[in-house]
N, C-alpha and C positions, 0 to 999 in steps of 0.2 A: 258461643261455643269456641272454646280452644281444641287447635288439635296439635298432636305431640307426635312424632312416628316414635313407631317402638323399637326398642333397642333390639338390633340382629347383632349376635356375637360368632364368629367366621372362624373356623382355623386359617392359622398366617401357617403356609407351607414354608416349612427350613428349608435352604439350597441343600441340606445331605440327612437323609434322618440321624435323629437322636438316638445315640446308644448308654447305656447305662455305665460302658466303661469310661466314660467323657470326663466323669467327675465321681467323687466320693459320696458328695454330700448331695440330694435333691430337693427343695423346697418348692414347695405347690401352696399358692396362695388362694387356692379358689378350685370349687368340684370343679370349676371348667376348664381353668388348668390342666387338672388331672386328665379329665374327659381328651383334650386334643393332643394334649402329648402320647397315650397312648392312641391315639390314631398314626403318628407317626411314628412309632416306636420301630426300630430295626433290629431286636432280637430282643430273649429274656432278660429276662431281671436279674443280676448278678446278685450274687449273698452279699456280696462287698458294699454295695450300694446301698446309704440309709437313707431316708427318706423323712422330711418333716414336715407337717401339714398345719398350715395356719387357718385355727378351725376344725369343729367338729364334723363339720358338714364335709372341708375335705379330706380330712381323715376317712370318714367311711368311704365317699370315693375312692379311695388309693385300696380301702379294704377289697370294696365291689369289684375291683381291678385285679385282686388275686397278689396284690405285690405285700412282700412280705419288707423287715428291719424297718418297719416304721418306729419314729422316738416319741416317746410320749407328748404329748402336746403341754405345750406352752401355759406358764402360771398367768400371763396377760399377752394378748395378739400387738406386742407391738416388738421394737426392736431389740427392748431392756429383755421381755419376756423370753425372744428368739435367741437370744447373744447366750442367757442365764441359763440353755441344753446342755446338757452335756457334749453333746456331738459338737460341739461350737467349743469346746476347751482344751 
C-alpha cells in the first residue's frame, strides 16, 4: 500500500485586504481563487472592474459570488487564448 496525504488548499492572508479599486483588470485562474479572494475582499465590487476567468468552472464561481463585468471566456485556456480578449487590447 502507498499512501499520499491529501492535498489541503489554505487561504495565504494578504498583509492589507484586496480592494477592487487596485487594478482594472482581475483574472481568477481557478474557483478557489475565486473562493479566497472574496474571503478577503474589503468592499464592493466596482462597475469599473472586469474580471476574467480561466475556466468554466470559474466563471460560475465569480457568478455564485454575485460579481458582475465578467468577459467572456477564453477561445483556448492558455496565454494565446487570454492575450486574444478583448479586455487585453
Amino acid at each position: 500500500m502507498i499512501e499520499c496525504p491529501a492535498l489541503q488548499i489554505e487561504t495565504q492572508v494578504l498583509p492589507t485586504s484586496p480592494s477592487w479599486h487596485q487594478q482594472d483588470v482581475w483574472v481568477f485562474v481557478s474557483r478557489n481563487a475565486v473562493l479566497h479572494f472574496a474571503k478577503q475582499l474589503a468592499c464592493e465590487q466596482s462597475h469599473r472592474a472586469k474580471l476574467v476567468a480561466v475556466g468554466a468552472a470559474t466563471a460560475e464561481a465569480i457568478a455564485l459570488e454575485g460579481w458582475i463585468n465578467s468577459q467572456p471566456l477564453p477561445s483556448s485556456y492558455d496565454s494565446e487564448g487570454m492575450l486574444a480578449l478583448a479586455v487585453f487590447k
